[in-house]
C-alpha positions in Angstrom: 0.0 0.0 0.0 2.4 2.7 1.1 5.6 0.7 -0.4 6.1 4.2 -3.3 5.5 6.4 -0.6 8.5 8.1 0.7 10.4 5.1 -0.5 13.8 6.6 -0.5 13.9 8.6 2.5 12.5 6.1 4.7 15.0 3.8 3.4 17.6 6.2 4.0 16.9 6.7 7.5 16.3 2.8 8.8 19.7 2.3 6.7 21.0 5.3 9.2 19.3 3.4 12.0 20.4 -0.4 11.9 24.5 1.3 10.9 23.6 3.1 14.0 22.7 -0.4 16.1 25.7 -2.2 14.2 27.9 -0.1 15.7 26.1 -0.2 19.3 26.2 4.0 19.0 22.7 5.1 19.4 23.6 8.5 19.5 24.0 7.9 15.5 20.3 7.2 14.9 18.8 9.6 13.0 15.6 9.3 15.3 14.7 12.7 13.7 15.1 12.1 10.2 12.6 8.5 10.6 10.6 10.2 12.9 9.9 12.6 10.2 9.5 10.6 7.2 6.5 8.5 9.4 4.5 11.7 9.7 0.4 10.8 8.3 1.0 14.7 6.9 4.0 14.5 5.0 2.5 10.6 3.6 -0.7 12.3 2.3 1.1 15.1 -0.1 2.8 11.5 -1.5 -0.4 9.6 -2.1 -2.1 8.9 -5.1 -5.4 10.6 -5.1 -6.4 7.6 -7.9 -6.5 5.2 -4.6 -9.9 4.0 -4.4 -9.6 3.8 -0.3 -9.3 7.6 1.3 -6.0 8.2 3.0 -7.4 9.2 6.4 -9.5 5.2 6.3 -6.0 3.4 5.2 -5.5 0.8 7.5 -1.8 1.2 7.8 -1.7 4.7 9.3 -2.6 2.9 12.5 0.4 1.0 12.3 2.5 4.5 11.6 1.0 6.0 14.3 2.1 2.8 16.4 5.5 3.4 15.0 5.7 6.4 15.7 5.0 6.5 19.0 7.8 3.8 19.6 10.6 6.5 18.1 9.5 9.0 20.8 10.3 6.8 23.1 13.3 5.7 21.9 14.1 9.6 21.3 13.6 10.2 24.4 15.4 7.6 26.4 18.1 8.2 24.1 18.3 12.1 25.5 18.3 10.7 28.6 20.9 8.4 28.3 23.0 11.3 26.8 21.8 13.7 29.5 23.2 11.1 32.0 26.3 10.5 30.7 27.1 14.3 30.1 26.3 14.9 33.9 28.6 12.1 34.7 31.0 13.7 32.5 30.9 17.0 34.4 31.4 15.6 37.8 34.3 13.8 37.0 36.0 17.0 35.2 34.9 19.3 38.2 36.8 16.2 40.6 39.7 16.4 38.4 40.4 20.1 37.8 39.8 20.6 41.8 42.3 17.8 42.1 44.8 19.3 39.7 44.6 22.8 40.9 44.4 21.5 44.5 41.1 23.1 45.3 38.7 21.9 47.5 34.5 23.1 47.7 32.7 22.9 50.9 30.6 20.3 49.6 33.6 18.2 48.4 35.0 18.6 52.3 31.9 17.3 53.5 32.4 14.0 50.9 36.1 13.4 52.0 35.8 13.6 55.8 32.6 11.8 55.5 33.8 8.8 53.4 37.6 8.6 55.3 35.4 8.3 58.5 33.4 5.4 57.5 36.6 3.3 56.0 38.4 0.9 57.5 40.9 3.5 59.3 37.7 5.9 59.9 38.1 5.0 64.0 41.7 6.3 63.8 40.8 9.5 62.0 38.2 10.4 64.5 40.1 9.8 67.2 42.6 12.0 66.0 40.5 14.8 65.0 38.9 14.4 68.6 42.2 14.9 70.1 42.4 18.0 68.1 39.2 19.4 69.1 37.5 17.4 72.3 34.6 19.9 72.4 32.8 21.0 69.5 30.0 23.9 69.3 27.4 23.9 66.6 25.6 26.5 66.0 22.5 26.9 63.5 22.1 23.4 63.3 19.3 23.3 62.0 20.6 23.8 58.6 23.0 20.7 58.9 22.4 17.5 56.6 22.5 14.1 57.2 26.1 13.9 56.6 27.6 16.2 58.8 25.4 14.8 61.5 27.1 11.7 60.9 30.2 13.4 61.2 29.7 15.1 64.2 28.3 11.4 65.9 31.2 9.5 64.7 33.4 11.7 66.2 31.1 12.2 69.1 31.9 8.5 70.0 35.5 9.1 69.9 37.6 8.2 73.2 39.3 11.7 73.3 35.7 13.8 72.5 34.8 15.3 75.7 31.6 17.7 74.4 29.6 18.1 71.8 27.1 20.9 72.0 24.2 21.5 69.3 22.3 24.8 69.4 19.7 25.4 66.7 16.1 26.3 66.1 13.9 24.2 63.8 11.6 27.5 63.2 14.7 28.7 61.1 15.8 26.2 58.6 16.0 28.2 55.9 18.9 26.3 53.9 17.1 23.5 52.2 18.2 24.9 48.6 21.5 24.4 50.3 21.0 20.7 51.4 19.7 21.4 54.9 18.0 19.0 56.2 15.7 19.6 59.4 15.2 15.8 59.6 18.7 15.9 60.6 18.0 18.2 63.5 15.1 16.3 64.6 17.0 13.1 64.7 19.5 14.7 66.7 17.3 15.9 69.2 15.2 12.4 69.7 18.3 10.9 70.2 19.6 12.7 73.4 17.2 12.0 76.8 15.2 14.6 78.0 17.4 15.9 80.4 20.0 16.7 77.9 17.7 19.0 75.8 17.5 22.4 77.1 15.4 25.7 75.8 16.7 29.7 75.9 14.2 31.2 77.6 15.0 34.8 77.2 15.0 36.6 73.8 17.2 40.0 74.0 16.4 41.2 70.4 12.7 41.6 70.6 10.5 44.1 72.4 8.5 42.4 75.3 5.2 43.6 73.8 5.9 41.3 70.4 6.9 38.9 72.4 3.7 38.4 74.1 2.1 38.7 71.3 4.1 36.1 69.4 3.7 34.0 72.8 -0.4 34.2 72.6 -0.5 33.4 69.2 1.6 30.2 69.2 -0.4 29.3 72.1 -4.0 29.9 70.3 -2.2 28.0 67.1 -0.9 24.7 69.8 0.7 21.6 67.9 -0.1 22.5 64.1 1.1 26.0 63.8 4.7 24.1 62.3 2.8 21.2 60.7 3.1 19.1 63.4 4.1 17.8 67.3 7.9 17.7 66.2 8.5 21.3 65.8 6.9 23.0 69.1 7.3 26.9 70.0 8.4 27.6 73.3 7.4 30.6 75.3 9.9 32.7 76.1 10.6 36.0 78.5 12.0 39.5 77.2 15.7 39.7 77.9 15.2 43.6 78.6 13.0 46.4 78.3 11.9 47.6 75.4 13.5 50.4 73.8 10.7 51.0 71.1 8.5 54.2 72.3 5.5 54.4 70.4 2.5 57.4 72.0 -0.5 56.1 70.3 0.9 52.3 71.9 0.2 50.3 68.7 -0.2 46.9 68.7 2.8 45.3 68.7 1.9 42.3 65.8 0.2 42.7 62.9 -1.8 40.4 60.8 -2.9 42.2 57.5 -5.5 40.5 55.6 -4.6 41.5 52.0 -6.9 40.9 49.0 -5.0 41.4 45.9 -7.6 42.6 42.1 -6.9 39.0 40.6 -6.2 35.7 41.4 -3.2 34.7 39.9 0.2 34.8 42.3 1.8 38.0 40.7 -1.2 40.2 41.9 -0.7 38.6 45.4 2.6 39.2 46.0 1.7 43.1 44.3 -0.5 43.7 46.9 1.3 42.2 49.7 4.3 44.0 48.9 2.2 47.7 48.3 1.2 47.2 51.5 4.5 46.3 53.3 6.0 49.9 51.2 3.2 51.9 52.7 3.0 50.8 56.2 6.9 51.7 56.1 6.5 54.8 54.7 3.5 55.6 56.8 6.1 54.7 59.9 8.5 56.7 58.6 6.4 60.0 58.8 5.5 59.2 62.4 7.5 61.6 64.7 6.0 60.4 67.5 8.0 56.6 67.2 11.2 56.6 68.9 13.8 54.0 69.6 16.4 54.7 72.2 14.9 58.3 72.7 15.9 59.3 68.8 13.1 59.3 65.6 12.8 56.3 63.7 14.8 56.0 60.6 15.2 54.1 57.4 18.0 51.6 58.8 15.9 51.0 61.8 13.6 48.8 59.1 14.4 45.5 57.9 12.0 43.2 55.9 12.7 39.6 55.1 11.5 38.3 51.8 11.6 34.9 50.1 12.4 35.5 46.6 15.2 38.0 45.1 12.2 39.1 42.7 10.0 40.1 46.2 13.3 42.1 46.9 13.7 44.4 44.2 10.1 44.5 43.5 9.5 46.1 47.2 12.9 48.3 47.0 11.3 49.8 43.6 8.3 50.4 45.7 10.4 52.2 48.5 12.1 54.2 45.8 8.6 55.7 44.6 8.0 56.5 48.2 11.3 58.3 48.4 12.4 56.0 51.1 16.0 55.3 51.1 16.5 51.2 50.5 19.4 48.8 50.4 18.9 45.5 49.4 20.9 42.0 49.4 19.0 40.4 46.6 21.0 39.3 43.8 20.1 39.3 40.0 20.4 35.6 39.1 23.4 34.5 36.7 20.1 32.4 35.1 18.9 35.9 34.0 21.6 36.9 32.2 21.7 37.1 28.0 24.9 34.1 28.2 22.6 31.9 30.1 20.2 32.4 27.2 23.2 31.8 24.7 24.5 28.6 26.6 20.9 27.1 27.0 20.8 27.0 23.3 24.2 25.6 22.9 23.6 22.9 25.5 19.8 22.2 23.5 21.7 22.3 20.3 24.5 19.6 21.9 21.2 17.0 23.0 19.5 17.6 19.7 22.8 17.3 17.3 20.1 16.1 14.3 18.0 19.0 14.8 19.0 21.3 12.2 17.0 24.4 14.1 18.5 23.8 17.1 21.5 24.2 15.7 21.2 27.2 13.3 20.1 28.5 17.3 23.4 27.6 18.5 25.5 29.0 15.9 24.1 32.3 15.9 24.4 33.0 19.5 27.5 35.2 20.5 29.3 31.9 22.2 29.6 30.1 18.6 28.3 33.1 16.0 
């Protein structure tokens, strides 16, 4: 039935495919060119409208369509056979030109101590390190992983270590795009007895009328204001008076129900961030708030954010409102015209029998 149509081309490309599987190189395979040739549309401008049977009824389209969907798949485990190996590829170069240079990153640190401390002469390294340092600090750990907690416990059970202190507050891990871990914490702290695990009761960088509020609010919330039993808030006591003086004595937290004009994310975060520029502003004007006897000022506000796009979005905001704004948001490297460039080139690498993607490649500044 279909044994003129696209005779030569589809020839061309299984004769590309099997050289391909001859030579046990699958990256040869022109997937693209067959995957092309077995398209219904590019048949139907190659059949013979004198066929008595329509083109759309021909029973064999079913079996293109068949075949077709078999050379996505093998497309696509193809890309990710090549994705794998290129990832492979740039570990081991990133290994061997640390090696060469004699570099080391704090994640390959982590690796090396971890892995000499579980070999065979791991118990001689941690008694050595022990005897270097017999009492160890930790602070913010929190934002540990479950490696360095193995660390520290392995040296922990050294003969020399004498103590081994861990201070952190599960409320704060904030490093999980850094490989935190708060299951790490948690593990810790269900490991030691009770009478081991002790609380700060005093906070000396809040104003005791926040802290009751923060202290009534946890307490109306119970158990599931952090998702769960494991992470509890415990009460705690101002450290000193407040220095914050405030005539009108305004509530000390506030809860701002914000409804933003639409209902996608971006007009959330507009109005949320609107808001937060005009209730500083608003404060700014205020002659009556004092702290330590002296007007409030611009660097006597800090607002945390999540996102460096929250950051400049709300300094922008600040700006129009003539307050005076610094900022520690970074513009992502992601963002930058050479990330554009290198995406194509690393598309244009994947897709080598693509002839688009790689026109792309050439014509960007890294190749053109």
């Amino acid at each position: 039935a279909f044994k003129n149509v696209a005779r030569s081309r589809l020839r061309r490309a299984l004769h590309s495919l099997l050289e391909a599987v001859d030579h046990a190189d699958p990256g040869r395979a022109a997937w693209s060119d067959l995957h092309d040739v077995l398209q219904a549309d590019k048949l139907w401008g190659q059949w013979k409208q004198s066929n008595t049977l329509p083109f759309e009824q021909r029973p064999e389209l079913k079996t293109l369509a068949q075949a077709q969907a078999l050379f996505e798949r093998v497309e696509q485990r193809v890309n990710q056979a090549t994705a794998l190996a290129c990832a492979a590829f740039v570990r081991g170069q990133i290994r061997h030109r640390l090696q060469v240079r004699g570099q080391i990153t704090y994640t390959t640190l982590i690796e090396e101590v971890h892995g000499r401390l579980h070999s065979a002469r791991g118990e001689a390294l941690a008694e050595r390190l022990a005897e270097a340092w017999p009492a160890a600090l930790i602070d913010e750990f929190q934002d540990t992983d479950a490696r360095q907690w193995q660390i520290f416990q392995t040296l922990a059970k050294a003969p020399a270590a004498q103590t081994l202190i861990l201070i952190g507050d599960p409320k704060q891990a904030i490093y999980a795009f850094r490989g935190g871990d708060i299951h790490a914490y948690l593990s810790a702290r269900e490991a030691l007895p009770p009478e081991r695990v002790h609380s700060i009761r005093h906070n000396f960088r809040s104003h005791p009328a926040l802290l009751r509020a923060l202290n009534e609010l946890y307490r109306l919330a119970g158990d599931d204001a952090f998702g769960g039993g494991q992470i509890s808030y415990v009460p705690v006591l101002p450290g000193e008076p407040g220095r914050w003086h405030d005539s009108k004595d305004s509530t000390a937290l506030h809860l701002r129900l914000v409804t933003p004009p639409g209902k996608n994310l971006d007009d959330r975060d507009d109005a949320i961030l609107e808001a937060c520029a005009d209730d500083i502003a608003h404060l700014l004007n205020r002659a009556d708030l004092q702290i330590d006897g002296q007007p409030i000022e611009p660097g006597h506000v800090a607002v945390l954010l999540s996102t460096n796009r929250q950051i400049s979005d709300l300094r922008a905001r600040l700006i129009e409102r003539r307050v005076p704004v610094v900022g520690s948001g970074k513009t992502s490297v992601l963002d930058t015209p050479w990330a554009d460039d290198l995406q194509l080139l690393l598309h244009a690498l994947l897709n080598a029998n693509d002839d688009y993607a790689v026109r792309g490649a050439l014509a960007t500044r890294l190749l053109g």
